[in-house]
VEXVEXVEX-229300 format. One line per field, with one value per residue: chain; residue number from 1; residue in three letters; x, y, z of N, C-alpha, C in turn. Coordinates in pm, 1 decimal, always signed. Atoms other than C-alpha are relative to their C-alpha. Example, Ala and Ser with C-alpha at 12.3 -4.5 7.8 and 13.67 -1.06 7.14 Angstrom:
REM residues 2
ch	c(A  A)
i	c(1  2)
aa	c(ALA  SER)
nc1	c(+89.0  -82.0)
nc2	c(-119.0  -119.0)
nc3	c(+0.0  -6.0)
cac1	c(+1230.0  +1367.0)
cac2	c(-450.0  -106.0)
cac3	c(+780.0  +714.0)
cc1	c(+90.0  -77.0)
cc2	c(+120.0  +109.0)
cc3	c(+0.0  +73.0)
//
This chain:
REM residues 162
ch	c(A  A  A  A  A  A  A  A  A  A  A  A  A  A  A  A  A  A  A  A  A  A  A  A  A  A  A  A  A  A  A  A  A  A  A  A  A  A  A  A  A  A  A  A  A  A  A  A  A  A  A  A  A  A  A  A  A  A  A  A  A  A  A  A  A  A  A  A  A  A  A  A  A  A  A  A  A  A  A  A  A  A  A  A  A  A  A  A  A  A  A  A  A  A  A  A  A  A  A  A  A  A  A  A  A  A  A  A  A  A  A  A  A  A  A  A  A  A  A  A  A  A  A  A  A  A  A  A  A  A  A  A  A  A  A  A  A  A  A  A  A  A  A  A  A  A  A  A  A  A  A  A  A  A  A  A  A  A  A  A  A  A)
i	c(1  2  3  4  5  6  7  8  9  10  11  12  13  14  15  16  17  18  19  20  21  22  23  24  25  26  27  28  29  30  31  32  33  34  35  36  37  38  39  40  41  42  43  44  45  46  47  48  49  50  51  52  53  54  55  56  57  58  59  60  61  62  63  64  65  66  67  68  69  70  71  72  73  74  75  76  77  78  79  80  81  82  83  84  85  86  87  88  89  90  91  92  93  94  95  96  97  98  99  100  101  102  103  104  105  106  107  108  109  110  111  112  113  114  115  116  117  118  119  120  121  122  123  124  125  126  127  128  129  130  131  132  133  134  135  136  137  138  139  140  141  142  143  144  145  146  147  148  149  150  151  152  153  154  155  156  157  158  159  160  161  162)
aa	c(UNK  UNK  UNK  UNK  UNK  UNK  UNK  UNK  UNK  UNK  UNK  UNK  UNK  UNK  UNK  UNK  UNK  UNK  UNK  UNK  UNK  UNK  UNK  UNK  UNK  UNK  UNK  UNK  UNK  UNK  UNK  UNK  UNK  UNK  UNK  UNK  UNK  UNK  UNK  UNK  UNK  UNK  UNK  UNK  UNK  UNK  UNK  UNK  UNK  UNK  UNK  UNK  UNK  UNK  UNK  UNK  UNK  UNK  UNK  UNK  UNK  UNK  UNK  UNK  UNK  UNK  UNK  UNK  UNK  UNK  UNK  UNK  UNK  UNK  UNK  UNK  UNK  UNK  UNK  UNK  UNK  UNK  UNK  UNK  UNK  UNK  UNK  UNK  UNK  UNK  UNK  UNK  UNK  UNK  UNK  UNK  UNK  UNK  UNK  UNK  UNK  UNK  UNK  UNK  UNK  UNK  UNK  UNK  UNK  UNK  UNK  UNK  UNK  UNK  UNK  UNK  UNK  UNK  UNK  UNK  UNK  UNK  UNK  UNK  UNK  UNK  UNK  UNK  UNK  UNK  UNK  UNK  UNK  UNK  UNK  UNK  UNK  UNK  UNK  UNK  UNK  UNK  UNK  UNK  UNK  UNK  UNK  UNK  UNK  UNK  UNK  UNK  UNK  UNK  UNK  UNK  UNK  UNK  UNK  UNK  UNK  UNK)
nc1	c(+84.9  -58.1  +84.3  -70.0  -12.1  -40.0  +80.6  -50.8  +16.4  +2.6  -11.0  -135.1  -74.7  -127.1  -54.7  +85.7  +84.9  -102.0  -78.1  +14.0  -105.8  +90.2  +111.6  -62.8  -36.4  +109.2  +59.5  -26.1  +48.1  +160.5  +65.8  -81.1  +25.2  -50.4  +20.4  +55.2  -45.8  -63.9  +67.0  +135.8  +65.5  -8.7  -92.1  +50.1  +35.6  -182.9  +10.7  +96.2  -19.5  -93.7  +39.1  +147.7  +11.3  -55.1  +49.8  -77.8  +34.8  -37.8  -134.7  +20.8  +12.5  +107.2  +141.9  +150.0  -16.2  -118.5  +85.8  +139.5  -59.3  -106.7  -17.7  -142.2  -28.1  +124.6  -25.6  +14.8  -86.7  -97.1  -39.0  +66.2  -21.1  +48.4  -36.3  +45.9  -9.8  +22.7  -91.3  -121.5  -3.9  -50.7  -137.8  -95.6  -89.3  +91.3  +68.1  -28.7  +47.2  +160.9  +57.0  +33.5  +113.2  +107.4  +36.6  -45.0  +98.9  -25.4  -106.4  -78.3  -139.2  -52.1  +92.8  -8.3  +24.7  -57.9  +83.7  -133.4  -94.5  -154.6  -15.2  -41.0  -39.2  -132.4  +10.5  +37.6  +108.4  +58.6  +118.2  -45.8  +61.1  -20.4  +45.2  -58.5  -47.2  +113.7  -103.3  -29.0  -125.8  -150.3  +1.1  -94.7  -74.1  -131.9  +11.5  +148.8  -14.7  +158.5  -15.5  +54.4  +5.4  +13.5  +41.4  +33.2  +14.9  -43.3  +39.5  -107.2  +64.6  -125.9  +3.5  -43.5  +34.2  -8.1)
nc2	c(-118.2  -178.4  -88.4  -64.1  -65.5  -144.4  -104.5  -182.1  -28.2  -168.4  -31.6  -30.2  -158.4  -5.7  +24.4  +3.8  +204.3  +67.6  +70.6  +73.9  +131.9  +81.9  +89.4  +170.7  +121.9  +71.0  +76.5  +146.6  +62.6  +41.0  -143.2  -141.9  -25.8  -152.0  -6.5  -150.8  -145.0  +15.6  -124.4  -28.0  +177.2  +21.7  +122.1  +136.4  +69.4  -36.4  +129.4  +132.5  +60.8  +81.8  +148.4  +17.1  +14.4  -104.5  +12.8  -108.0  -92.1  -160.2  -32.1  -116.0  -149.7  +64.2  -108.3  +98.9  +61.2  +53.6  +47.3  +64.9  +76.3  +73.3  +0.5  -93.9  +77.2  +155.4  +105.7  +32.6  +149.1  +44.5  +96.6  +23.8  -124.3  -159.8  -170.0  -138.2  -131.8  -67.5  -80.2  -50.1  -160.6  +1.5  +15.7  +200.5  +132.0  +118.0  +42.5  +136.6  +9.4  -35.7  +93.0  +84.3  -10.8  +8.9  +101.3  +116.5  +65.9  +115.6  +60.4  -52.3  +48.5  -123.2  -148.9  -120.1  -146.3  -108.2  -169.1  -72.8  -12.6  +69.1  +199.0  +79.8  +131.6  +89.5  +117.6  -19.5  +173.4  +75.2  -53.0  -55.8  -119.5  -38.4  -116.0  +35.7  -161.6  -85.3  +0.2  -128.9  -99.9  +52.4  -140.3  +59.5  +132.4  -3.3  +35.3  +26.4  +129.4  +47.6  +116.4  +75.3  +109.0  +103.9  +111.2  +91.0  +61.9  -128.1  -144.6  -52.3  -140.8  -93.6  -113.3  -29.9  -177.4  -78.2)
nc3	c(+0.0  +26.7  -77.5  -0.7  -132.3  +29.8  -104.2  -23.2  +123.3  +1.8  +134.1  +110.2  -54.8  -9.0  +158.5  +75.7  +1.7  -47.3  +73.9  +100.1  -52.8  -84.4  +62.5  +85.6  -58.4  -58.1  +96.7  -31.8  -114.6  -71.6  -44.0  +7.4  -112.4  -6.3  -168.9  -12.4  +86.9  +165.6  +37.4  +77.3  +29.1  +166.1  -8.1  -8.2  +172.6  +77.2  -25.1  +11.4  +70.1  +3.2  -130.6  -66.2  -146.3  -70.0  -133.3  -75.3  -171.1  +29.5  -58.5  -103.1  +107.3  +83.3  -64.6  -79.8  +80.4  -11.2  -151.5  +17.6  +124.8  -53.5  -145.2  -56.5  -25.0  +78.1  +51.6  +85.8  +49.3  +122.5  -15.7  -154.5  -67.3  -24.2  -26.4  -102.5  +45.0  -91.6  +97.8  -119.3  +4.3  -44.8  +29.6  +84.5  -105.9  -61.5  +113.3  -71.7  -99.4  +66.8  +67.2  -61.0  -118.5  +36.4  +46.6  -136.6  +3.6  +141.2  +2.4  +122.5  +40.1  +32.5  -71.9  +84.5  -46.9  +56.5  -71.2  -10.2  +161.9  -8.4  +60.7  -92.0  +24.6  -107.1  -58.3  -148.2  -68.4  +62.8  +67.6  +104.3  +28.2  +156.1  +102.2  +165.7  +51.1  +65.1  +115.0  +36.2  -60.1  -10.5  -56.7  -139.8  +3.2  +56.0  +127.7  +46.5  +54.6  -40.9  -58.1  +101.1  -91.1  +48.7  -65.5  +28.6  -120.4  -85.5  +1.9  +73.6  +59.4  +35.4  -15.3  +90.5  +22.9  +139.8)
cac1	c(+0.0  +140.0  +27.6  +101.0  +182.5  +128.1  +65.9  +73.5  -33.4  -115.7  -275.3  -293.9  -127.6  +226.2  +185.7  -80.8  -165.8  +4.4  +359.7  +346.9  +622.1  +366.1  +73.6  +301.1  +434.3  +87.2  -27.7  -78.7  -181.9  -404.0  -421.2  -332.6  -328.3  -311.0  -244.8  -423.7  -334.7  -467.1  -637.3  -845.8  -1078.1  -952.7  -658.5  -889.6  -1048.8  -662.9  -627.1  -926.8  -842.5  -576.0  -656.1  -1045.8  -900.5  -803.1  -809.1  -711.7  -752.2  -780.0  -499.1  -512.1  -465.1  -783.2  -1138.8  -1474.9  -1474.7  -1223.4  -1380.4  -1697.5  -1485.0  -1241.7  -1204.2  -889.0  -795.6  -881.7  -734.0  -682.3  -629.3  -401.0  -361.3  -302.3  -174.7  -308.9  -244.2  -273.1  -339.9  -323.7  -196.8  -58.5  -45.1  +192.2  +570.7  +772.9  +994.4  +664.2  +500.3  +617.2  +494.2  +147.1  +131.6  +189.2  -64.3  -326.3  -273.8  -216.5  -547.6  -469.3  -288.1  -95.0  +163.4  +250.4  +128.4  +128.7  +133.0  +237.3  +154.8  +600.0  +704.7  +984.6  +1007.7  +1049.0  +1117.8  +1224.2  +1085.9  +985.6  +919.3  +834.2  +596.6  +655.1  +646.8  +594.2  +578.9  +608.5  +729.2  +542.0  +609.3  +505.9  +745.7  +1091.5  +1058.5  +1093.9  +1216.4  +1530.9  +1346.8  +983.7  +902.3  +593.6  +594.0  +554.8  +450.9  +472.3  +322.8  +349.3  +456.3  +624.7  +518.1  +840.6  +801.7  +1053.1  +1047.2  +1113.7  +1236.8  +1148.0)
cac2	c(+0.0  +358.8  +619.2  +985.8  +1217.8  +1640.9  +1876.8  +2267.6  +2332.5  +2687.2  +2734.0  +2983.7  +3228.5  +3034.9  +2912.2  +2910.3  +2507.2  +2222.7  +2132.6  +1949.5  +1696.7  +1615.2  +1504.3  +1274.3  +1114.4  +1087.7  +882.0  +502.5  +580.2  +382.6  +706.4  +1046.7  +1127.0  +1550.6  +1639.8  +1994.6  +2395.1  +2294.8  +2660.1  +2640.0  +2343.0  +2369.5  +2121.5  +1868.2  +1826.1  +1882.3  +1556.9  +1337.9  +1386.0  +1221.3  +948.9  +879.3  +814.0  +1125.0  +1128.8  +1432.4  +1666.2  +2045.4  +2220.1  +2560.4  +2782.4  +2577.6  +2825.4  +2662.4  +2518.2  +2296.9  +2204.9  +2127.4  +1859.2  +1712.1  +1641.7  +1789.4  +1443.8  +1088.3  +722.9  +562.4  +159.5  +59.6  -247.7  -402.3  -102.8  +252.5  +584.1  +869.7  +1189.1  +1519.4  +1882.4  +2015.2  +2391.6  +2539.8  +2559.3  +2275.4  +2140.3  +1998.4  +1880.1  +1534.3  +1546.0  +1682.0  +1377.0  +1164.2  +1291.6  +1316.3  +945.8  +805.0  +663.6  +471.7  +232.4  +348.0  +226.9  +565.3  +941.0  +1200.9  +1535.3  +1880.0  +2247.8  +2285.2  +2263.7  +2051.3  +1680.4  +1430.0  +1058.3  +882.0  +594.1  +683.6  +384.5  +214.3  +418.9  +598.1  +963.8  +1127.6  +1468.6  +1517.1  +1906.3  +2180.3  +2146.6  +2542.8  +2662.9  +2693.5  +3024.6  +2759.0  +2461.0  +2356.5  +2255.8  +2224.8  +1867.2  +1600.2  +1243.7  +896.6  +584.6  +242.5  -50.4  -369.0  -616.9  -286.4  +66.1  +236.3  +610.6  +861.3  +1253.8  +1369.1  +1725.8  +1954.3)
cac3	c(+0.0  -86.0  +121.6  -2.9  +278.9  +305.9  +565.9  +564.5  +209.5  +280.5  -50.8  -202.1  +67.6  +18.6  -344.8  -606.5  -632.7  -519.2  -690.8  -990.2  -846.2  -569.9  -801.9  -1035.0  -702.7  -583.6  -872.4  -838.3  -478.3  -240.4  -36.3  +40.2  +396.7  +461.9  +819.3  +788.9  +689.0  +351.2  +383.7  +84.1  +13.4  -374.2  -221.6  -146.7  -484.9  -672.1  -425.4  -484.7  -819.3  -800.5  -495.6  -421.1  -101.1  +85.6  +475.7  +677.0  +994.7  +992.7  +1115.7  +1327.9  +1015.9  +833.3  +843.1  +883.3  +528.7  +587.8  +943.0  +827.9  +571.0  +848.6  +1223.6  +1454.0  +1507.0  +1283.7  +1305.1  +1049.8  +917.3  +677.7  +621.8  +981.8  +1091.6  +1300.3  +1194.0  +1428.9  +1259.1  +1418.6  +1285.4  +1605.9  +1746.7  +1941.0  +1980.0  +1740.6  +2006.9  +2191.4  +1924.0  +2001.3  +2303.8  +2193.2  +1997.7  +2257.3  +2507.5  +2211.7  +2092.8  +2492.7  +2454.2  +2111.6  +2016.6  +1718.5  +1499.2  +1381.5  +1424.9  +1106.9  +1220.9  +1080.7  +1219.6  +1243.0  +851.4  +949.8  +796.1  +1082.6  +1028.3  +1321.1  +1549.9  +1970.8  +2155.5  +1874.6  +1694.6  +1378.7  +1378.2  +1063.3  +948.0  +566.2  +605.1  +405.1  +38.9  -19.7  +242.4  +305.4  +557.2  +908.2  +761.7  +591.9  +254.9  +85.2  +93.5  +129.9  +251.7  +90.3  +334.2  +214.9  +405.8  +336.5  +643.6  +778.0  +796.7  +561.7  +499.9  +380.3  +324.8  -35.0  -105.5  -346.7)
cc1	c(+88.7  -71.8  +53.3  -19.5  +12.0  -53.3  +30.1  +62.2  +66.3  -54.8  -161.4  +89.0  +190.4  +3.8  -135.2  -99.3  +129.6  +92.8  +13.6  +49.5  -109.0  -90.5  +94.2  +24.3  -126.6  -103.4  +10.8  -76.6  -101.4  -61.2  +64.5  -46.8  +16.3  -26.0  -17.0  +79.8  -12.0  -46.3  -117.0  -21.0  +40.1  +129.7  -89.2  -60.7  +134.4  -0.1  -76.7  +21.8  +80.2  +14.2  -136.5  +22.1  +75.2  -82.7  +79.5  -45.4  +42.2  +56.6  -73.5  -15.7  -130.0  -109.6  -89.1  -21.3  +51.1  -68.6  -101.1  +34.3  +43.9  +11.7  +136.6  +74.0  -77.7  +159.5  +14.2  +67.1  +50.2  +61.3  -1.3  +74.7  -74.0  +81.6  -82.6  +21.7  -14.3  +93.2  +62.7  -16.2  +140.4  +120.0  +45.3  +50.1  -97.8  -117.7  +17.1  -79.7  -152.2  -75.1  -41.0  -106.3  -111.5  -35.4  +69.2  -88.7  +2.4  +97.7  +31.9  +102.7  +53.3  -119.7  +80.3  -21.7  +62.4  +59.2  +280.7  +46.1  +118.0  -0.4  +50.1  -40.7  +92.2  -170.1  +27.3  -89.7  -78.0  -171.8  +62.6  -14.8  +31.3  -3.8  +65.7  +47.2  -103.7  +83.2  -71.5  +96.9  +100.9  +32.0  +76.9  +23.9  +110.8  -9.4  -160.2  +4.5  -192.3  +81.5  -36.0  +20.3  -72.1  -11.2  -58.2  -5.0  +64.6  -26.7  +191.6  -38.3  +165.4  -20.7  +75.8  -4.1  -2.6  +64.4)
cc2	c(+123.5  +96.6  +147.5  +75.9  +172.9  +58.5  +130.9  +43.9  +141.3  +71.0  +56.4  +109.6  -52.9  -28.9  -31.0  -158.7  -59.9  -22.4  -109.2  -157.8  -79.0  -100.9  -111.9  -98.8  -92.5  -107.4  -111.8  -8.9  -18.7  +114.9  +71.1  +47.3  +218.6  +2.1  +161.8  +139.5  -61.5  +153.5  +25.2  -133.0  -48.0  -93.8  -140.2  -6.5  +15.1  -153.5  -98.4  -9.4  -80.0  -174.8  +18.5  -12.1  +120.7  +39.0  +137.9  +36.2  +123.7  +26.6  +176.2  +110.1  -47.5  +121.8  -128.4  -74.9  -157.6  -92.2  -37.1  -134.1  -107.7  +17.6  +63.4  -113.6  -178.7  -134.7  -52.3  -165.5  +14.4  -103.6  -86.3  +74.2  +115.9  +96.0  +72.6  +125.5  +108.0  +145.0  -2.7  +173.6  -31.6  -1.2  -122.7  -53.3  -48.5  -51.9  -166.9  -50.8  +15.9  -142.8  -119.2  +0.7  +1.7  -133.5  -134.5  -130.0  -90.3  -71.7  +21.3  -74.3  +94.3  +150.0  +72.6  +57.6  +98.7  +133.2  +76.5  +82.2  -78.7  -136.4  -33.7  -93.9  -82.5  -110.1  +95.6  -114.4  -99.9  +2.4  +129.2  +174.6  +106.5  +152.1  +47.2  +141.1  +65.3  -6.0  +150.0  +108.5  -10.0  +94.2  -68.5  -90.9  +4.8  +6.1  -50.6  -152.4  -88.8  -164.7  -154.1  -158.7  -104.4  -129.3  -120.9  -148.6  +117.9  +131.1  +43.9  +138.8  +51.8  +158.5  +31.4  +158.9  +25.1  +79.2)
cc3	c(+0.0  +23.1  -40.0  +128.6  +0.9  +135.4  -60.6  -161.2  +8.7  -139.0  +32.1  +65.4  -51.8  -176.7  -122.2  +3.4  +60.5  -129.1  -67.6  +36.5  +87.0  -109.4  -135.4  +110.5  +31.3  -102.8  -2.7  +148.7  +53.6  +78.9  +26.7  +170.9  +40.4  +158.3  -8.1  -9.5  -115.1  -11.0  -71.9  -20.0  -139.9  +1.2  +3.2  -165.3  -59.1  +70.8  -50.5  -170.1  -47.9  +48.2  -18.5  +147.3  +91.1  +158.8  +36.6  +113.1  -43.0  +108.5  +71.6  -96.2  -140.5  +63.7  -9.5  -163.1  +0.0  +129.6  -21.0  -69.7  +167.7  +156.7  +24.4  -30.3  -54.6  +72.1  -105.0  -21.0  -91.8  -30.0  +161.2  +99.0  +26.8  -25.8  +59.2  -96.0  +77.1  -72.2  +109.3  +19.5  +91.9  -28.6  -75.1  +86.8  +76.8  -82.0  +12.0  +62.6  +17.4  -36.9  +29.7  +103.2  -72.7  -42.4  +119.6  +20.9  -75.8  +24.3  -181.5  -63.4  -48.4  -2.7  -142.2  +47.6  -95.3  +62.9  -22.1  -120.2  +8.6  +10.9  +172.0  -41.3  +89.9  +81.1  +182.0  +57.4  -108.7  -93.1  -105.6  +22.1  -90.1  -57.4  -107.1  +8.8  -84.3  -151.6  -89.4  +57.7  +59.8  +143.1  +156.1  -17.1  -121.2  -170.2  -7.3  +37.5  +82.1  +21.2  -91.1  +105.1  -75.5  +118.2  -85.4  +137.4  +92.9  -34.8  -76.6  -24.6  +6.3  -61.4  -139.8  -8.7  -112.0  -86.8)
//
């Protein structure tokens, strides 16, 4: 299963539509996960045309559009794995920590989040934690970029820049 991965569109305050690069990677896939700031709802259709399957959560910089579409916080199966979705507010360095007090209750095999802009790809106690970076802005992170999670007997994900 090939999962694409985006948070923190921002569209169209950071960039007109999404990057071209995104929608070729996202092609083939079973789904498209967005962990919220898409801003305008004209990301989600740009997605579904791509996937039919597009799951997300609105993020802190989402209006009521967007909120009427998508919860703060979803689950998600995948195969015989949970994802934890969640944008995130707040300072980046507890963002982590956020993620763990919002998915204490679950049992997870990994947690997408966003709200920083800053790719993360690492492993905490044995739970994935993912954020694909913002692939319109470069302003607090090192480099644009979006996410690409592959499950088959193991959750695999990796952070492509733009």
């Amino acid at each position: 299963m090939k999962i694409g991965v985006l948070s923190d569109t921002h569209i169209p305050e950071r960039a007109p539509a999404l990057p071209r690069k995104i929608i070729e990677a996202f092609k083939g896939a079973d789904m498209i996960i967005h962990a919220g700031d898409f801003v305008d709802t004209a990301v989600i259709a740009e997605l579904r045309a791509v996937c039919g399957d597009v799951r997300a959560v609105a993020g802190n910089m989402d209006g009521s559009g967007v909120r009427k579409l998508f919860p703060e916080k979803q689950i998600i199966r995948a195969g015989r794995f949970s994802i934890g979705v969640k944008h995130g507010f707040g300072p980046p360095d507890k963002l982590i920590d956020q993620m763990l007090e919002a998915f204490k209750s679950n049992k997870v095999d990994a947690i997408v989040y966003g709200h920083s802009h800053q790719p993360c790809n690492r492993y905490i106690n044995g739970i994935l934690f993912f954020n694909p970076g913002s692939p319109t802005d470069e302003v607090f992170a090192p480099y644009k970029s979006f996410g690409i999670i592959e499950i088959n007997d193991t959750i695999e994900a990796k952070i492509v820049k733009l």
